[in-house]
Every structure is written in structure tokens, then in C-alpha cells.
N, C-alpha and C positions, 0 to 999 in steps of 0.2 A: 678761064682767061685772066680773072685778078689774080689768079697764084702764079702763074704765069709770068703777071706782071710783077708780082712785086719779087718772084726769087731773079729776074732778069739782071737786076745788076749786082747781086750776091756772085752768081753764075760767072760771070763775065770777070769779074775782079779774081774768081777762083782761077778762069782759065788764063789770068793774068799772071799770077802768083805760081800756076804751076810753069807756063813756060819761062819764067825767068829762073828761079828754085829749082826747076829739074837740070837745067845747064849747068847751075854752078854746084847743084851735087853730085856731080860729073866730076867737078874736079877736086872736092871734098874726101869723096869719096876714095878717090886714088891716093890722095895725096897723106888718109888716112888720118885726117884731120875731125871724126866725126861728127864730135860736139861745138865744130869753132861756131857753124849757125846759132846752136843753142846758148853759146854762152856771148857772143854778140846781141845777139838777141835780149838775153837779160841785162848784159851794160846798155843796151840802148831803151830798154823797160826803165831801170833806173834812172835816168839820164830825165827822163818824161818823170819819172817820181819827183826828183828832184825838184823841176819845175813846176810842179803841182804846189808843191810843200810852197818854193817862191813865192806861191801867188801867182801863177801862169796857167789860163785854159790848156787844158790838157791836149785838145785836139786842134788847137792853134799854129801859127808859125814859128811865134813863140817857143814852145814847151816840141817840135821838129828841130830846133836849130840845138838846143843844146842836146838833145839827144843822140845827134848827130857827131857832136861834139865826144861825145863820151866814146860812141863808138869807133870814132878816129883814135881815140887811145888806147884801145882798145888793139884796133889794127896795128899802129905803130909796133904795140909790145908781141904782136904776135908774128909781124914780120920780122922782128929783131932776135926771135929764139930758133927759129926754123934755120934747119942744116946738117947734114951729117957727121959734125964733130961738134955736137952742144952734147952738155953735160946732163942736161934736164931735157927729157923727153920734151915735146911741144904740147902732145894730147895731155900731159900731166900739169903743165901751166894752164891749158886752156879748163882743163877740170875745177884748178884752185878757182878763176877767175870768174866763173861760172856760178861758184857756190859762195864767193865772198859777194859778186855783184848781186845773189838773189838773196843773201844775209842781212847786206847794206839796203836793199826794197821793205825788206821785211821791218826794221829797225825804223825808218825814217819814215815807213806808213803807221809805224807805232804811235808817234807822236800826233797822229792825226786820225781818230778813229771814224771818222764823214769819208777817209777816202777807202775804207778797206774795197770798194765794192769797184774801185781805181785799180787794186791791187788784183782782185779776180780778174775783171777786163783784159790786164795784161796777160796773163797767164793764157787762159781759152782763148779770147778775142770774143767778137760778137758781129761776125762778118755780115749776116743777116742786115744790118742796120746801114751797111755800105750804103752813099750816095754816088750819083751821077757822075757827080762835080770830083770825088771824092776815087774815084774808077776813070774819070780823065787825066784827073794830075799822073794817078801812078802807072797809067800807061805811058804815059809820055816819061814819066821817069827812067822807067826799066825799058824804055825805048831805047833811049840814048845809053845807060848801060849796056844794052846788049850791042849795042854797034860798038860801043868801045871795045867791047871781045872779041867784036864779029876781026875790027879791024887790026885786032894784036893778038887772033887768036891763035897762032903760031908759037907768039913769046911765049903766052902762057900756057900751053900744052907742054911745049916743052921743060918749064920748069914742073908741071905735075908728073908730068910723066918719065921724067930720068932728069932730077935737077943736077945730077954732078956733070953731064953729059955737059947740060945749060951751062955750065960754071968753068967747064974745061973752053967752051968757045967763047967764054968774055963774055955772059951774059950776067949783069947784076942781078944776082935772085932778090941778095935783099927790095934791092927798088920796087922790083915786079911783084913780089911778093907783095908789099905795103899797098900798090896800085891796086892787086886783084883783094887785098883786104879793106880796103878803102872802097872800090864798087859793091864789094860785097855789103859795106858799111849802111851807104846808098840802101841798098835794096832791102836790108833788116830793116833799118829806121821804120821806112814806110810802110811794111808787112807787118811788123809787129802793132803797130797804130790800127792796122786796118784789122788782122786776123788773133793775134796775142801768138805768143813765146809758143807755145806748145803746137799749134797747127803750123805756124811757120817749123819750125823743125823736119814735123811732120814731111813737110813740101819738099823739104831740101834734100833727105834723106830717104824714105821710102821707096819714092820711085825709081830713082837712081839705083836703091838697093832689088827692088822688085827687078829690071832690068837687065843688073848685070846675072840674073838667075840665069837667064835666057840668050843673051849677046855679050860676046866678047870685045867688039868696036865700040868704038865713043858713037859712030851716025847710029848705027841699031837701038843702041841704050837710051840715046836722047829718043829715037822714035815711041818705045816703050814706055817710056819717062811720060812722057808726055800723054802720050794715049793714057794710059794709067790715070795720072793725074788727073785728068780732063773727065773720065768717067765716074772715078772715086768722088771726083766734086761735085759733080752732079746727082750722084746717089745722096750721097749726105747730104747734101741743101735739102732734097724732097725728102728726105727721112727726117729730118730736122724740125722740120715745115707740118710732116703730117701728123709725126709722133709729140711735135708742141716740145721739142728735147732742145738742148744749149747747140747751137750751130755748130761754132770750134769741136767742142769737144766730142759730137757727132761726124764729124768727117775725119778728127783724127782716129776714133776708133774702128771706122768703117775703111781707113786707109788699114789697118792693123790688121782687119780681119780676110782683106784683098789678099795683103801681102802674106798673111798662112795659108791662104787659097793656092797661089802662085806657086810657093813652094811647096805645097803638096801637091799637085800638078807634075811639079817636074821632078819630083823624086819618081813619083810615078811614069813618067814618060821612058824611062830608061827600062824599065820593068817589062813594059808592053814589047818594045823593041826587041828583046831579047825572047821574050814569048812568040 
């Protein structure tokens, strides 16, 4: 019963992280945009180094708002490249962006050898150590996120899913674009805080990918997504827990070894069928 208790809000923040993460890698996904989690993620890691280096509690409101910050820049420049007559891929900016912002962490924790163990946090995270307090804020966060999609999820389907369609009926992609990179922004800041750069990834991308093995709809794929997630997180807490192993880095590998699972399943499915 005390393991119980104490992976309960580990548990709860994961089934948090995946139902918001497996929706917008839904639209990651299509849009073919893989890395933009990963590499917001690290601008928003940065953003929090930064603040460190300031003199700012790292886990404060403080060292949230400029991170926040960063990753609004972040969005700006990646809704201003997206299009089908740009010159430079998007995934190819999103790449540079990704490895200058984990260059610039690297650099700026240099001058500070007290925070390296700052600089691992972000990377894995150390979900395990989630608070209460800390599991109600970012529900209510990614609450109001998700209503925002709930209630525009029209607009933004349609620019993921045939943005010139979007663009022939006078829809601003850019705008929308910025809006859905902006929520998105939203929802890294405080994932990364909570879980680190690499399982947030994980979240956004896996299931989504696990999913589409299986279903061709966006309801199927979220259903899958989700399911997925919600089990994957739950294995890994209690593998984490029992094996005494780093949390993050145990559910991201335990998501890795699902998804070789899944797909050999369904390579297989085809096989029997014909048999």
C-alpha cells in the first residue's frame, strides 16, 4: 500500500502527459514535423538554464515564465517557415534549432559546474518526485489547452491535414500555425519541468506512432495513443520502482520496447491471415 501511494501521483501526471502528448502527436505526426516536440523542448530546457545561471529557482514561477518565453520564439520562427513553397524544409530548421538550443545548454552549464546534475534533470526528467500541488497545476493547464483544440479543432485539422486546401478557403495558416505552436509551447514548458526532454518526446511521438500501425482515423489512433500510453506508464513507474532504475529513462525505454512489440505483431497479423 505505501508503493501504492507513493507511485499515485507519478501515475497520474503520466496519464496526464499522455492524454495531452498523444493528441498533439496526432498532429505532429501528419504534419510531419517529428522533431518540433523535441526541439521545443530543448528551447524550453534552455530557457530554464538560463534562469538557473540568473539566479532563478529552477522549479519556480520565475525560471516557467522565461522558459515560456524562449519557447514562444521558438514557435514564432517555426510558424513563419511552414508552407509549401519555402525554400528550406521546416524539419531541417527544426533540426538546426534543436541542436543549437542543446549546444547553447551545454555551453552555459559549462560555466557552472553545481548545475550539471540541472542539465541531466532536464534531459530524463525525474517524474517520480512529481508533487500534488505540482499534478494540479498541470492539469488544469493542459485542461484549458485541450478545450482550446477541442473548440478550434476543425481549424487545426484542417491545416494538418491538406494545409493548401486550408489556404485556398482563406484560412491563415500562418496565424494558426503560431496559435497551435504556441499551445504546444504551453504544454512543453510544463512537461519538460515535470518529466525532461527525452520522455516528453517519447509521449508525443510513440504512441501516436504505435497507433497509426493499426488505424488509419485520427478517433482510432487517439484511442490507441492513449491506451498505449496509459499502460507504457504504468509499466515503467513500477519497473522503475522495483528495479531502483531512473524513472524518465525507464519509461522511455519500456515505450521503445512496446512499440517493437506492436510492430511485430502486425507484421505478423498479415501473415496468419493469409495462412
Amino acid at each position: 500500500m505505501d508503493a501504492l501511494s507513493f507511485l499515485a501521483a507519478p501515475f497520474i501526471a503520466s496519464l496526464i502527459l499522455t492524454g495531452i502528448h498523444a493528441y498533439l502527436g496526432v498532429h505532429v505526426v501528419e504534419r510531419g514535423v517529428i522533431f518540433v516536440d523535441l526541439s521545443l523542448a530543448q528551447i524550453a530546457a534552455l530557457g530554464t538554464t538560463i534562469a538557473v545561471l540568473a539566479g532563478i529557482e529552477p522549479h519556480g514561477d520565475g525560471a516557467y515564465v522565461v522558459s515560456l518565453a524562449f519557447t514562444f520564439v521558438g514557435a514564432a520562427v517555426f510558424s513563419t517557415i511552414r508552407g509549401h513553397k519555402a525554400r528550406i524544409p521546416q524539419e531541417a530548421v527544426i533540426g538546426i534549432t534543436y541542436a543549437v538550443a542543446s549546444a547553447a545548454a551545454i555551453l552555459a552549464m559549462s560555466k557552472s559546474m553545481e548545475q550539471t546534475e540541472h542539465l541531466k534533470e532536464m534531459l530524463v526528467g525525474n517524474i517520480l518526485t512529481v508533487s500534488w500541488l505540482e499534478v494540479g497545476k498541470t492539469a488544469l493547464l493542459y485542461g484549458g489547452v485541450g478545450l482550446f483544440h477541442y473548440i478550434f479543432r476543425r481549424r487545426f485539422l484542417s491545416i494538418t491535414l491538406d494545409q493548401q486546401a486550408a489556404e485556398a478557403q482563406g484560412v491563415s495558416v500562418r496565424l494558426w500555425d503560431f496559435l497551435f505552436y504556441a499551445s504546444f509551447g504551453f504544454v512543453v514548458t510544463s512537461s519538460v519541468a515535470i518529466a525532461g526532454v527525452l520522455l516528453v518526446f517519447c509521449y508525443l511521438i510513440v504512441p501516436s506512432v504505435g497507433a497509426m500501425l493499426y488505424a488509419e482515423s485520427i478517433g482510432p489512433r487517439l484511442a490507441i495513443g492513449w491506451t498505449m500510453g496509459t499502460l507504457v506508464s504504468a509499466l515503467g513507474v513500477y519497473l522503475s520502482l522495483k528495479l531502483d532504475l531512473p524513472t524518465g529513462a525507464t519509461i522511455v525505454c519500456t515505450f521503445g520496447i512496446v512499440l517493437v512489440l506492436m510492430a511485430a505483431l502486425r507484421t505478423l497479423a498479415p501473415r496468419r491471415s493469409r495462412a
